[in-house]
Biopython code that builds the backbone (N, CA, C, O; Angstrom):
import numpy as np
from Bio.PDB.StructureBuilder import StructureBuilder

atoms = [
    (1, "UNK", "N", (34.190, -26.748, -0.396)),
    (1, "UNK", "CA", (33.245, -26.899, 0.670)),
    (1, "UNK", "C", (32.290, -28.037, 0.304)),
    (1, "UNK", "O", (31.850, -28.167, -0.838)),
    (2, "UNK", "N", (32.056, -28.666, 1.083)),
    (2, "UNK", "CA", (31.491, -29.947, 0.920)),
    (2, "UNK", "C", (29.427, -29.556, 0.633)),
    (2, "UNK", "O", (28.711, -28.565, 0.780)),
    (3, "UNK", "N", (29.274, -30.599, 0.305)),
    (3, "UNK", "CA", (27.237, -30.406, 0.639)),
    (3, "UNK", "C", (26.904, -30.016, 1.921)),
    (3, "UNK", "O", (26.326, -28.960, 2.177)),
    (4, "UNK", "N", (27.396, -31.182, 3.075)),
    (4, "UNK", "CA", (27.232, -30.372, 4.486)),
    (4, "UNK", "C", (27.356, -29.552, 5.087)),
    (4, "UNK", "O", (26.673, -29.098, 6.006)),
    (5, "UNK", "N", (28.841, -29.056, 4.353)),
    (5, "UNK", "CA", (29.324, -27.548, 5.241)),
    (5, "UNK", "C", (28.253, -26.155, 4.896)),
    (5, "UNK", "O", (28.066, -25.164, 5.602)),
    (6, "UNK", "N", (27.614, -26.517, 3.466)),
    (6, "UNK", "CA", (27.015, -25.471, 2.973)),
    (6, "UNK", "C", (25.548, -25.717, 3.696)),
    (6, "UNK", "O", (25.118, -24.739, 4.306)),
    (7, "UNK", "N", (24.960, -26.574, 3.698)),
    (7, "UNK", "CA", (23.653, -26.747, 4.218)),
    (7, "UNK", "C", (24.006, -26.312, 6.017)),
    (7, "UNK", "O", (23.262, -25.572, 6.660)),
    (8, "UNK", "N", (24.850, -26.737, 6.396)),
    (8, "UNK", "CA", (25.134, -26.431, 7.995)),
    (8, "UNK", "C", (25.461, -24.823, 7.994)),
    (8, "UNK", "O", (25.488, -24.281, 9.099)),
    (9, "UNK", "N", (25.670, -24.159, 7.027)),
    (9, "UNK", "CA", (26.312, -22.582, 7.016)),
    (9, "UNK", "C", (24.211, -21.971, 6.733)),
    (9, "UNK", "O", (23.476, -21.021, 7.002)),
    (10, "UNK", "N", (24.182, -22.886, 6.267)),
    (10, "UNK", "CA", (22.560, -22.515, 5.641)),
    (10, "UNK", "C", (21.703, -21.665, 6.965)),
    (10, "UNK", "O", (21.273, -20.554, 7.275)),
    (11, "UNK", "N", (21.823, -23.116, 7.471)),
    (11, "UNK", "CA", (20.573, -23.330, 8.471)),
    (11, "UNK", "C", (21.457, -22.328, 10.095)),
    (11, "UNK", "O", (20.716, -21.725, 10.870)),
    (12, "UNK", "N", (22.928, -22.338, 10.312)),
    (12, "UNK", "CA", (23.114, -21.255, 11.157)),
    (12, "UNK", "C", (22.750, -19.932, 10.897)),
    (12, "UNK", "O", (22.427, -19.180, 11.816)),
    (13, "UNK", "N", (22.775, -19.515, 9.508)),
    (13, "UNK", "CA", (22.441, -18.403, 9.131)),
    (13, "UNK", "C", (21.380, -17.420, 9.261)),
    (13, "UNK", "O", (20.207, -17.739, 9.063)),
    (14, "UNK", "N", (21.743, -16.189, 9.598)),
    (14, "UNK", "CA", (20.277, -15.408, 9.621)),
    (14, "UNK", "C", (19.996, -15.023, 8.495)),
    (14, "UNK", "O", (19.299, -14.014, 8.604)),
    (15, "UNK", "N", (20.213, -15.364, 7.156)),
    (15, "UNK", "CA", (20.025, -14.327, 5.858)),
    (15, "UNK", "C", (18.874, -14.849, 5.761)),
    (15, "UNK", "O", (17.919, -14.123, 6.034)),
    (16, "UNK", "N", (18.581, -16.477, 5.281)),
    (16, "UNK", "CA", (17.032, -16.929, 4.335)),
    (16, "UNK", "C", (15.957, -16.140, 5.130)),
    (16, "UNK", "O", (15.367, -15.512, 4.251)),
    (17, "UNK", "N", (15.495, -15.894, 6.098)),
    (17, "UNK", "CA", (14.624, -14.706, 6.463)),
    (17, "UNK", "C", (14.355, -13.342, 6.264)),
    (17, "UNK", "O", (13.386, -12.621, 6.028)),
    (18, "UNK", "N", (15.839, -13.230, 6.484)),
    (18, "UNK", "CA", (15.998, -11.567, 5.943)),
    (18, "UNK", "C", (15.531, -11.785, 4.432)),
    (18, "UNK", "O", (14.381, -11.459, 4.138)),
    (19, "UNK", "N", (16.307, -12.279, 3.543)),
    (19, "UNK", "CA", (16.265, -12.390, 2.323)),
    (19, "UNK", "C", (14.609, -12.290, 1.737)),
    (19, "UNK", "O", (14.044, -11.446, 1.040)),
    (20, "UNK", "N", (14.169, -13.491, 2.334)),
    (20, "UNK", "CA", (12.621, -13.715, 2.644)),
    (20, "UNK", "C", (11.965, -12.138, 2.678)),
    (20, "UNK", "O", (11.364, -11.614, 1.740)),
    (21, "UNK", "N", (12.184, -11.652, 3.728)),
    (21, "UNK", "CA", (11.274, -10.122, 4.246)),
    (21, "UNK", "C", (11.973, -8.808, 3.011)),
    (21, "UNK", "O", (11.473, -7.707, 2.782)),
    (22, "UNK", "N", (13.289, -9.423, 2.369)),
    (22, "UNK", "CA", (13.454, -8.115, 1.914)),
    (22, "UNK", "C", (12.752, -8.150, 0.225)),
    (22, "UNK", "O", (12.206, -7.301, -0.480)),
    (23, "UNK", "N", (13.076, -9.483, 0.067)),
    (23, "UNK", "CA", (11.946, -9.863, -1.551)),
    (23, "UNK", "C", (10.515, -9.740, -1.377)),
    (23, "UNK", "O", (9.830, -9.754, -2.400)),
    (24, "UNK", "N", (9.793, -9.588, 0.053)),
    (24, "UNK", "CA", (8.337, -9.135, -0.442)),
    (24, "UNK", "C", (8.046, -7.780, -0.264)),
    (24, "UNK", "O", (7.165, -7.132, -0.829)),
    (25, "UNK", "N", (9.184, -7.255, 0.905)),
    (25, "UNK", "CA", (9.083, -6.060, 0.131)),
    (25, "UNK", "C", (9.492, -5.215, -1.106)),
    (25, "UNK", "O", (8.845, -4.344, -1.687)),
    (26, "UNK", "N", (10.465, -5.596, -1.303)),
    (26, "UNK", "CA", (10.836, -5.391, -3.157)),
    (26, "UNK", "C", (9.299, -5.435, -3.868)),
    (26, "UNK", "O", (8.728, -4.507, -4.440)),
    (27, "UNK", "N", (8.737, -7.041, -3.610)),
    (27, "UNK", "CA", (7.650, -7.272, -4.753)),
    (27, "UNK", "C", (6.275, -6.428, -4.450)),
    (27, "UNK", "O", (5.491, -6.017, -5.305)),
    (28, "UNK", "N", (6.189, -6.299, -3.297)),
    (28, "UNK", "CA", (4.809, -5.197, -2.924)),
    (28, "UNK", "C", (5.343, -3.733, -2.936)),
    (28, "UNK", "O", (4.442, -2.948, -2.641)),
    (29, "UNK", "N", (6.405, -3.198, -3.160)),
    (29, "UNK", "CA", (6.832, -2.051, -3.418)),
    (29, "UNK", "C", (6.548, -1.657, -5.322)),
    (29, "UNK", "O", (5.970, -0.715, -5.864)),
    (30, "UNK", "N", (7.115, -2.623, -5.771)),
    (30, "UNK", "CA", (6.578, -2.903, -7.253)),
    (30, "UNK", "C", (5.539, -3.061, -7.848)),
    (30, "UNK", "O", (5.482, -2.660, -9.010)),
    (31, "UNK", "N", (4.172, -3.813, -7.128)),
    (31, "UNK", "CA", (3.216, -3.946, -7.432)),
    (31, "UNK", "C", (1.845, -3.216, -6.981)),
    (31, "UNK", "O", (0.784, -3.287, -7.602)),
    (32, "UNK", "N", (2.108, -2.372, -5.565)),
    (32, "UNK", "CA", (1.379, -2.093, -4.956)),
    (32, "UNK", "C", (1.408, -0.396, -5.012)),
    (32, "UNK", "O", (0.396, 0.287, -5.174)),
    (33, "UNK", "N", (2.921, 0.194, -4.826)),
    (33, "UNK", "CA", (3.016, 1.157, -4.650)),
    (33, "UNK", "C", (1.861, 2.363, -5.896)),
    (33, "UNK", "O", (1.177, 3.379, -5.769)),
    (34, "UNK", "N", (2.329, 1.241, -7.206)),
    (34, "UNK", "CA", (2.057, 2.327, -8.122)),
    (34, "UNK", "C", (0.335, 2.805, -7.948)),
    (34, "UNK", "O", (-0.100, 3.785, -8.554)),
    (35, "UNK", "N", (-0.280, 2.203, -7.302)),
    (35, "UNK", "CA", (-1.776, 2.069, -7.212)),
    (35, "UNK", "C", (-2.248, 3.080, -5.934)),
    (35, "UNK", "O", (-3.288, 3.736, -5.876)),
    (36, "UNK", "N", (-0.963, 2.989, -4.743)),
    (36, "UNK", "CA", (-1.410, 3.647, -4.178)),
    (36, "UNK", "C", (-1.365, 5.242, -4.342)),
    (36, "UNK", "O", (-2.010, 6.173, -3.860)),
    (37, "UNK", "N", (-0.257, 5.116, -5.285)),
    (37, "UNK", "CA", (0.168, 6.545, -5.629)),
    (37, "UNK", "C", (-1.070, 7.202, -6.312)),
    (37, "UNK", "O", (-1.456, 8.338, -6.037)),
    (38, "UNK", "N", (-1.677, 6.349, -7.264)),
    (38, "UNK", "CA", (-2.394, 6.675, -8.217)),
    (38, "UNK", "C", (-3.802, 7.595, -7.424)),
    (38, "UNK", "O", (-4.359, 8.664, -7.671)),
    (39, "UNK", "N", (-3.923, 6.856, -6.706)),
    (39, "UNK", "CA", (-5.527, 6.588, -5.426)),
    (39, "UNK", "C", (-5.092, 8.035, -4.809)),
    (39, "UNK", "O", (-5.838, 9.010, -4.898)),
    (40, "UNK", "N", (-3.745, 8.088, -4.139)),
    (40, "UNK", "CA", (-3.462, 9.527, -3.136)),
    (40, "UNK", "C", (-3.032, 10.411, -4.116)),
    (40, "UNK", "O", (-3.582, 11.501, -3.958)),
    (41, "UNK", "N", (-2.376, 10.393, -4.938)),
    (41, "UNK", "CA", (-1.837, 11.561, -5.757)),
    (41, "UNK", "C", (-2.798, 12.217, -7.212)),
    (41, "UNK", "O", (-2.795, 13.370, -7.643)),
    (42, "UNK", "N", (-3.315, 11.408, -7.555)),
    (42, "UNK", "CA", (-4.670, 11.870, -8.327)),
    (42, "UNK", "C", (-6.453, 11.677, -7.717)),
    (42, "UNK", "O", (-7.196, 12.581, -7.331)),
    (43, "UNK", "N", (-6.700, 10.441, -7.795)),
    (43, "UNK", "CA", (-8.092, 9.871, -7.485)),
    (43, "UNK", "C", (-8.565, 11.001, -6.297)),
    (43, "UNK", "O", (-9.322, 11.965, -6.404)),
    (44, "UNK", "N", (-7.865, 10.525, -5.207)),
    (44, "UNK", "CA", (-8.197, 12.076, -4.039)),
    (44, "UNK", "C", (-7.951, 13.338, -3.853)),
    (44, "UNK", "O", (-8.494, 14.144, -3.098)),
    (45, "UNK", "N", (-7.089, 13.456, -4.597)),
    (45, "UNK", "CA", (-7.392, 15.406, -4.860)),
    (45, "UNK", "C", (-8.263, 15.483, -6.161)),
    (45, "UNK", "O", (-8.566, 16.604, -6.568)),
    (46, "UNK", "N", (-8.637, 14.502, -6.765)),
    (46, "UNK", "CA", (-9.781, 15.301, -7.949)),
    (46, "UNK", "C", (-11.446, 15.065, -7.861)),
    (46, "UNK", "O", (-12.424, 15.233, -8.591)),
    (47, "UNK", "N", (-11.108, 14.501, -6.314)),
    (47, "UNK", "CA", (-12.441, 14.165, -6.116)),
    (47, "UNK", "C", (-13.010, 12.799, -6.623)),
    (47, "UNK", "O", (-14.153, 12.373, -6.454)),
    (48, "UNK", "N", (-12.150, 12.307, -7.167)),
    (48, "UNK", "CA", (-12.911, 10.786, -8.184)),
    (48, "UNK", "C", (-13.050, 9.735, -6.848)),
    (48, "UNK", "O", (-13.841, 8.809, -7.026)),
    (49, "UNK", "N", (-12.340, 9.788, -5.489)),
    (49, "UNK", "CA", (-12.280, 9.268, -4.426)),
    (49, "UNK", "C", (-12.884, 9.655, -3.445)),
    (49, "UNK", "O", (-13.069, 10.869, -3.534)),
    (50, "UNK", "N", (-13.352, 9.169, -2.409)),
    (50, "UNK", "CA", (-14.150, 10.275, -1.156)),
    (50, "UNK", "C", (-13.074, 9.538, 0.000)),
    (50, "UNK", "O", (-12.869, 8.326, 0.077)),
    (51, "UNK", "N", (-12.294, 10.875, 1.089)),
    (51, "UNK", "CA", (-11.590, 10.343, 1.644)),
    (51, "UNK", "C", (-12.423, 9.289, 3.276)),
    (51, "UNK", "O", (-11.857, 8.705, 4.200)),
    (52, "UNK", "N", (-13.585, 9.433, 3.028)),
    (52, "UNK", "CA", (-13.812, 9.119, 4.112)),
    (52, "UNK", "C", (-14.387, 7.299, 3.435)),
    (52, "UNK", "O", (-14.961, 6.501, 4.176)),
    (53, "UNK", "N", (-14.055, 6.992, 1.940)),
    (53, "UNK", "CA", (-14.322, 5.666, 1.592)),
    (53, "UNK", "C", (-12.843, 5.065, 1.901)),
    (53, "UNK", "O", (-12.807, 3.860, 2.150)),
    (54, "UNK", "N", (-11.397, 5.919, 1.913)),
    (54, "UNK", "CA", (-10.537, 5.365, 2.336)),
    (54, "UNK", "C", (-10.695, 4.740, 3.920)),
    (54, "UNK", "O", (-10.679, 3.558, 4.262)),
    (55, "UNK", "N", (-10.873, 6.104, 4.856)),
    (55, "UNK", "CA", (-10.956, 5.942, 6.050)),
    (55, "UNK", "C", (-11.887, 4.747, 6.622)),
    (55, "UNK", "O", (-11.472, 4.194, 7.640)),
    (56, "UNK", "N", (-13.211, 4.260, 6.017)),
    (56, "UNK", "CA", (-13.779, 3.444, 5.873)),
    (56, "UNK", "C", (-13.271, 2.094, 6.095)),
    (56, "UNK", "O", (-13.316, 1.310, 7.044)),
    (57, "UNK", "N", (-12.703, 2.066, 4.753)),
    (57, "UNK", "CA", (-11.775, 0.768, 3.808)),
    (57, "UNK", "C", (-10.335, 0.304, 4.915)),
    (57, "UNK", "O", (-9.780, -0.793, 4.993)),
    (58, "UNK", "N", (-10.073, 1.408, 5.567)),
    (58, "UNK", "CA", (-8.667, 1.232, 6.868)),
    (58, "UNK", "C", (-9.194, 0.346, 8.145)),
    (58, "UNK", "O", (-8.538, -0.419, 8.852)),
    (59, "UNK", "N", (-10.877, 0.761, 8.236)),
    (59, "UNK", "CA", (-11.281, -0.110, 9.360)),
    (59, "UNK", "C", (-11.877, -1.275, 9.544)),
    (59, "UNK", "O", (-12.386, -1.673, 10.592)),
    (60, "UNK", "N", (-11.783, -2.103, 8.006)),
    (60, "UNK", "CA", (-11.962, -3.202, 7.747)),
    (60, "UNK", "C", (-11.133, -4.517, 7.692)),
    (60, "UNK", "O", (-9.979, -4.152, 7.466)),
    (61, "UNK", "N", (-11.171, -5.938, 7.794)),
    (61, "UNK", "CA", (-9.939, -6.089, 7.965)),
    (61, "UNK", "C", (-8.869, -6.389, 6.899)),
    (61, "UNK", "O", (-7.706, -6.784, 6.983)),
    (62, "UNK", "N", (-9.674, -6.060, 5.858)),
    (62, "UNK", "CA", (-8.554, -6.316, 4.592)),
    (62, "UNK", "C", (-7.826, -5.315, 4.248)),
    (62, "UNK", "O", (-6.739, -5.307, 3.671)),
    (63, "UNK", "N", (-8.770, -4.069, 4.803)),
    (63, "UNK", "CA", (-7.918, -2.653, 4.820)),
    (63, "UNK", "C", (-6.801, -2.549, 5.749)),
    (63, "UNK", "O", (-5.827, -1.914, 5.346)),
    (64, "UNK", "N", (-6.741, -3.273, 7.428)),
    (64, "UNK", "CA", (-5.847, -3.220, 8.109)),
    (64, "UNK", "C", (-4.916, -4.117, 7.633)),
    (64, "UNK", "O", (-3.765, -3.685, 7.699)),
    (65, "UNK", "N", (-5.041, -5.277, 7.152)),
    (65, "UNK", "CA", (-4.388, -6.329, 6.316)),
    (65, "UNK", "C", (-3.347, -5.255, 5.341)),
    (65, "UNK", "O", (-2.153, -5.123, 5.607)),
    (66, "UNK", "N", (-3.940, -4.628, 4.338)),
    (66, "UNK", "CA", (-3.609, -3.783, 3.215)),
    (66, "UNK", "C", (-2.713, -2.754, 4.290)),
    (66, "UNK", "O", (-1.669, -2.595, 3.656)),
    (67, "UNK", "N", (-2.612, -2.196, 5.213)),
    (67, "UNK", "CA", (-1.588, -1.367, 6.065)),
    (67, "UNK", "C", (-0.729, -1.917, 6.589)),
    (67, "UNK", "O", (0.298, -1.270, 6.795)),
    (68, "UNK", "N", (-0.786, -3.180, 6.973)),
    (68, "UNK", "CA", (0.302, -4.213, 7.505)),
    (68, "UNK", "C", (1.298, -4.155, 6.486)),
    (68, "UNK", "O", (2.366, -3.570, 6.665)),
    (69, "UNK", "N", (0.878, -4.957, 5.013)),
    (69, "UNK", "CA", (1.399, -5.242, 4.246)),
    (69, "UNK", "C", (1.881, -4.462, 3.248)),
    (69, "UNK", "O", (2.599, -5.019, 2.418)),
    (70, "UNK", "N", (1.609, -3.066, 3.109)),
    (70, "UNK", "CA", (2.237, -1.773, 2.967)),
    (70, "UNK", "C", (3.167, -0.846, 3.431)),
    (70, "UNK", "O", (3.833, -0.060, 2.757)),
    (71, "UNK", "N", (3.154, -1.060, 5.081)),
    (71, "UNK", "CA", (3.920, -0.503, 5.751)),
    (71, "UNK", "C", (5.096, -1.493, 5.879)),
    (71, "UNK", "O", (6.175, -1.385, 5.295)),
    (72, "UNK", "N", (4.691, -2.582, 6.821)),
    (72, "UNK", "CA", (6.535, -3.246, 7.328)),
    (72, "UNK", "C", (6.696, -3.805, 6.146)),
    (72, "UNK", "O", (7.365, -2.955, 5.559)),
    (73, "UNK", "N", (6.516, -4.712, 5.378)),
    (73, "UNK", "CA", (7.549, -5.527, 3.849)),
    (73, "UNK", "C", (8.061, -4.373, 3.664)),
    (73, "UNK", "O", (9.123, -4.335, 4.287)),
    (74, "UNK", "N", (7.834, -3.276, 3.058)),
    (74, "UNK", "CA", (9.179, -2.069, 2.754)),
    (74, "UNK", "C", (9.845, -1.892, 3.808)),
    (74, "UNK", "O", (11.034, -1.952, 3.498)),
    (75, "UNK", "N", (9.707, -1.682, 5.030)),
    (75, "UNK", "CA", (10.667, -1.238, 6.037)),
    (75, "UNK", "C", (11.538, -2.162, 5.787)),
    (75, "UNK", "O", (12.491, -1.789, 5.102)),
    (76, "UNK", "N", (11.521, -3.736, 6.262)),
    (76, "UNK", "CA", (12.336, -4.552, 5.992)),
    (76, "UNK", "C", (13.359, -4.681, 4.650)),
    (76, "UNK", "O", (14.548, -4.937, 4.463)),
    (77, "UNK", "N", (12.162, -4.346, 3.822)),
    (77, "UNK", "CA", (13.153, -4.453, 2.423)),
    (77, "UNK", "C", (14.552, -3.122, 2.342)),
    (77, "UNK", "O", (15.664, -3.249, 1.830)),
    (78, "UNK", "N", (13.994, -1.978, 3.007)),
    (78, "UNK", "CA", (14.901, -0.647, 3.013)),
    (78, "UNK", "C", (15.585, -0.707, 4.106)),
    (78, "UNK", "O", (16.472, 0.130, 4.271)),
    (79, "UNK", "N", (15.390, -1.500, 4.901)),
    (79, "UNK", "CA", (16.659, -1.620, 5.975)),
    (79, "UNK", "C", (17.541, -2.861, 5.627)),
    (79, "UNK", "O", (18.695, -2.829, 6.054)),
    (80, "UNK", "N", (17.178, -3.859, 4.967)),
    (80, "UNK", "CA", (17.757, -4.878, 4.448)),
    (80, "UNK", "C", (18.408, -4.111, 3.315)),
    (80, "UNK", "O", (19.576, -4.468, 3.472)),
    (81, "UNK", "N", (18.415, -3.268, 2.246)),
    (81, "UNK", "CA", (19.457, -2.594, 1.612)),
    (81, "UNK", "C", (20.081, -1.654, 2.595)),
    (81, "UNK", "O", (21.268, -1.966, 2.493)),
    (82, "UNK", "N", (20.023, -0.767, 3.417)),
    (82, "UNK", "CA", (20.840, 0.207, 4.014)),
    (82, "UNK", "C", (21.761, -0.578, 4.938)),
    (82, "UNK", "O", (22.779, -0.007, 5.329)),
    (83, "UNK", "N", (21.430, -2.254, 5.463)),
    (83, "UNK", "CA", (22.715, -2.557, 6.029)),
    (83, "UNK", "C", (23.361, -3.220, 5.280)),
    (83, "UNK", "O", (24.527, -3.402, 5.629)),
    (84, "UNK", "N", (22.750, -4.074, 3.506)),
    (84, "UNK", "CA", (23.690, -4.319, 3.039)),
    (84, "UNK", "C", (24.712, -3.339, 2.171)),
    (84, "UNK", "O", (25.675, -3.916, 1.665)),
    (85, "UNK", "N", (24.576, -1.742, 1.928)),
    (85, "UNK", "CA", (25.040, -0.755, 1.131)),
    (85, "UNK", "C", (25.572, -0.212, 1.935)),
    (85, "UNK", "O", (26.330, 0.623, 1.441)),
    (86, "UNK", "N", (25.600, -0.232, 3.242)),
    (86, "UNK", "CA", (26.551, 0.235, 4.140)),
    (86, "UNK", "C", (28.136, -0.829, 4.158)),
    (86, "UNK", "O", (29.324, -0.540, 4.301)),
    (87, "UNK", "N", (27.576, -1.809, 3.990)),
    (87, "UNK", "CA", (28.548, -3.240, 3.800)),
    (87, "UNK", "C", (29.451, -3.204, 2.576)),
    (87, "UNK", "O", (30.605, -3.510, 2.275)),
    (88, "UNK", "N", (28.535, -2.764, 2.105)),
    (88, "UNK", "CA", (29.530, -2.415, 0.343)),
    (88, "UNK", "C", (30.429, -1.372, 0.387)),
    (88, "UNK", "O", (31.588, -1.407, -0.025)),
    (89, "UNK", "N", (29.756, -0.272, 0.991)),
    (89, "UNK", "CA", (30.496, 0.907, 1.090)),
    (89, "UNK", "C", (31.689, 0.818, 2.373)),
    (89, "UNK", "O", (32.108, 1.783, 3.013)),
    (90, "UNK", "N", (32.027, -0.383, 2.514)),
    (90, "UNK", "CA", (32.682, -1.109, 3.833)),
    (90, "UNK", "C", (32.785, -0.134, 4.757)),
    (90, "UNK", "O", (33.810, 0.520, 4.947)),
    (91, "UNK", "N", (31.604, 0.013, 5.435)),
    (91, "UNK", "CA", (31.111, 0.647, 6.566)),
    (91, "UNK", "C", (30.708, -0.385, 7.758)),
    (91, "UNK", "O", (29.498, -0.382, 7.989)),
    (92, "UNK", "N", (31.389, -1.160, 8.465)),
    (92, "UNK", "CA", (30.928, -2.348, 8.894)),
    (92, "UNK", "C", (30.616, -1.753, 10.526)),
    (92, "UNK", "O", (31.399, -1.275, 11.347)),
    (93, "UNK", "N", (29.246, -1.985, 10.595)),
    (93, "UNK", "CA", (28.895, -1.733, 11.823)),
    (93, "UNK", "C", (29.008, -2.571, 13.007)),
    (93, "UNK", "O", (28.492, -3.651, 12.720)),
    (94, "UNK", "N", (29.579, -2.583, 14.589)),
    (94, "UNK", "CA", (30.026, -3.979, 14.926)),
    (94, "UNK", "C", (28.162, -4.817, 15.205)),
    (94, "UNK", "O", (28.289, -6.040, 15.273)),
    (95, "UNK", "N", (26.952, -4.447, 15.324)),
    (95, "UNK", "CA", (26.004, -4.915, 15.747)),
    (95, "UNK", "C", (25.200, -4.637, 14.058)),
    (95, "UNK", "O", (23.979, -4.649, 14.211)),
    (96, "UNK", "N", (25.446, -4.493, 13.143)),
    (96, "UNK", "CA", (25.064, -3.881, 12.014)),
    (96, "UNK", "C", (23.961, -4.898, 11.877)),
    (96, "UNK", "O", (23.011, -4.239, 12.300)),
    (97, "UNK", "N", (23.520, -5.968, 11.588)),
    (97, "UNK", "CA", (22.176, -7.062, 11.502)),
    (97, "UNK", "C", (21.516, -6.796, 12.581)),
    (97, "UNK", "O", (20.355, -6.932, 12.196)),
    (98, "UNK", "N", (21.469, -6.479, 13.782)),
    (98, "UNK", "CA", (20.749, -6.328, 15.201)),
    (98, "UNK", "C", (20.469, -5.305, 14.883)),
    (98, "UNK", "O", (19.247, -5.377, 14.760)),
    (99, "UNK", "N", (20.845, -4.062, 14.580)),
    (99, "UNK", "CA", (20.655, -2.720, 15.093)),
    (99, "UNK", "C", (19.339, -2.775, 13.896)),
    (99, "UNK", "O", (18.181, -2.419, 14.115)),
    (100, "UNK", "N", (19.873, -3.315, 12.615)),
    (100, "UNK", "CA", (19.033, -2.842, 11.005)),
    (100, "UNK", "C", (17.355, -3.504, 11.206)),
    (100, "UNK", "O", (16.253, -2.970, 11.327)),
    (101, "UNK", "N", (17.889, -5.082, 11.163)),
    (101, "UNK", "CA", (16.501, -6.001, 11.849)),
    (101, "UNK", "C", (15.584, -6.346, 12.830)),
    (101, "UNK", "O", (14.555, -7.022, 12.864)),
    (102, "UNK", "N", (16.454, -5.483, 13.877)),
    (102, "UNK", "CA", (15.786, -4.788, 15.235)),
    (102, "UNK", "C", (15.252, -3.950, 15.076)),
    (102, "UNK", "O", (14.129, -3.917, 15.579)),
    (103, "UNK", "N", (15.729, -2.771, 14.286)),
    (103, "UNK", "CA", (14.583, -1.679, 14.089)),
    (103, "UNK", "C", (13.190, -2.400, 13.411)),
    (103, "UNK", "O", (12.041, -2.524, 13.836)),
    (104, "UNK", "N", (13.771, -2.757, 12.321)),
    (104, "UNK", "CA", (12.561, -3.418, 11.521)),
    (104, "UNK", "C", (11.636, -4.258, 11.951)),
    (104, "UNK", "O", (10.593, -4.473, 11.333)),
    (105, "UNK", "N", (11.991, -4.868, 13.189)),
    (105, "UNK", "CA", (11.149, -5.640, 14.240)),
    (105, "UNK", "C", (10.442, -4.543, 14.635)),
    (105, "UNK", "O", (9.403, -4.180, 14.085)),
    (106, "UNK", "N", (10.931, -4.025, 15.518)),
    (106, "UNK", "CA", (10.368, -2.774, 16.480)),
    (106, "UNK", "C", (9.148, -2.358, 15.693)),
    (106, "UNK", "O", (7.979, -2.324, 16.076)),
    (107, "UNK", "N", (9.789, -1.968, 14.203)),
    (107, "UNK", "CA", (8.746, -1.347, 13.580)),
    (107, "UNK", "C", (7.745, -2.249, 13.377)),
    (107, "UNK", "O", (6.738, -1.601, 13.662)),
    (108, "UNK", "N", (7.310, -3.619, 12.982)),
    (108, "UNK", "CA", (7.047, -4.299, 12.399)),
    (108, "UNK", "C", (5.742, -4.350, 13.982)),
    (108, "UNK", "O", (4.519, -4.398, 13.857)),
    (109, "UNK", "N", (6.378, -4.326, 15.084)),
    (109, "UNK", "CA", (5.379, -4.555, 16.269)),
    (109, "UNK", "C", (4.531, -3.795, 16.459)),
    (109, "UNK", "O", (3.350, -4.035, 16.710)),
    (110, "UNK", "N", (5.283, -2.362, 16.312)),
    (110, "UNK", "CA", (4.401, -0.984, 16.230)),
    (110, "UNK", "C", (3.357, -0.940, 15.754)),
    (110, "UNK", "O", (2.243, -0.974, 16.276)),
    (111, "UNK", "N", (3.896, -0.801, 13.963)),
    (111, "UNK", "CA", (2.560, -0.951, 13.714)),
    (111, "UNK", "C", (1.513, -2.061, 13.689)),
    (111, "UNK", "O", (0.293, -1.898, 13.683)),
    (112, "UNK", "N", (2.176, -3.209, 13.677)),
    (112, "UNK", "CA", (0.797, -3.989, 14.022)),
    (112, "UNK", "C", (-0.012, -3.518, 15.025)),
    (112, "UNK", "O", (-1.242, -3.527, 14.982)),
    (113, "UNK", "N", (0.776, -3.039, 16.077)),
    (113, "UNK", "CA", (-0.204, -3.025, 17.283)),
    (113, "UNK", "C", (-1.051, -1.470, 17.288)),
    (113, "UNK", "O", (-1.910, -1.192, 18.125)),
    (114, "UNK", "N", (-0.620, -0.566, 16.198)),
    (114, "UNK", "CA", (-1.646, 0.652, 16.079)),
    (114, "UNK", "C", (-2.395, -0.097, 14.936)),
    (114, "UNK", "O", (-3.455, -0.516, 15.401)),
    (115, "UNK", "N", (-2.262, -0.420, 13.659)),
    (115, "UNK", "CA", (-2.942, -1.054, 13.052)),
    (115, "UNK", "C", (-4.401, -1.749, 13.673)),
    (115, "UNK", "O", (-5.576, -1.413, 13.521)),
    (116, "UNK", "N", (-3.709, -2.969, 14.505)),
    (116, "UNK", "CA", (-4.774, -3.500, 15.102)),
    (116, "UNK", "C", (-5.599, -2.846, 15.826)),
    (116, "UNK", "O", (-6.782, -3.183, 15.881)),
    (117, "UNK", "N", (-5.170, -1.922, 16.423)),
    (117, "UNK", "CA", (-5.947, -1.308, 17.138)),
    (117, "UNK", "C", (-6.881, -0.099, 16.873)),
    (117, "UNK", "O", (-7.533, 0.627, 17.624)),
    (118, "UNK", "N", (-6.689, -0.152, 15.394)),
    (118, "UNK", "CA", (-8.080, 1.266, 14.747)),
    (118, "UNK", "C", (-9.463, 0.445, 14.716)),
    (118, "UNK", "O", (-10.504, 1.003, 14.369)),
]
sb = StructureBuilder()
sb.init_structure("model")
sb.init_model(0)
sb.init_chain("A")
sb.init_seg("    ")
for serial, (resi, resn, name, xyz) in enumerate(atoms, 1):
    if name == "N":
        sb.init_residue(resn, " ", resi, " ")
    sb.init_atom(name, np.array(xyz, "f"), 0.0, 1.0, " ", f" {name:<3s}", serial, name[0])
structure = sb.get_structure()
């Protein structure tokens, strides 16, 4: 395959996006999760947290920022593995990229638009 054919396979392609949405959620699943766990699964049941400094912190905009970027990057990243592990497991769906990245859209609109709207 020549330089062109590969750069022309490039740029028809839907992956570099996907790929894109499924590596930040990988990397904010890795970096972020463990903190939040920490905050909901200890800090606020022992009291070291007050839930109404969370509730607070949600209606600000780095807090709605911080729900954006918590919620959809994983969706994307977990639907970007369930249609490629369905693929492996040669389960080939005939709309299998539409149905996976459509949801993940859908979702991705949703919540912005409850997000935005607290």
């Amino acid at each position: 395959m020549s330089k062109q054919d590969v750069i022309n396979k490039a740029v028809k392609s839907n992956e570099p996006p996907a790929w894109l949405l499924f590596s930040a959620g990988g990397s904010v699943s890795a970096f972020f999760f463990p903190v939040v766990i920490l905050i909901f699964a200890l800090l606020l049941p022992f009291g070291i947290v007050d839930a109404q400094t969370i509730v607070a912190f949600a209606h600000t905009w780095i807090g709605k920022l911080a729900i954006l970027v918590l919620t959809i990057f994983p969706m994307w990243a977990g639907m970007h593995r369930v249609h490629h592990g369905l693929h492996d497991l040669k389960v080939h769906l005939p709309a299998g990229g539409v149905i996976f990245y459509g949801l993940s859209a859908l979702y991705t609109v949703v919540v912005a638009y409850l997000t935005l709207s607290l």
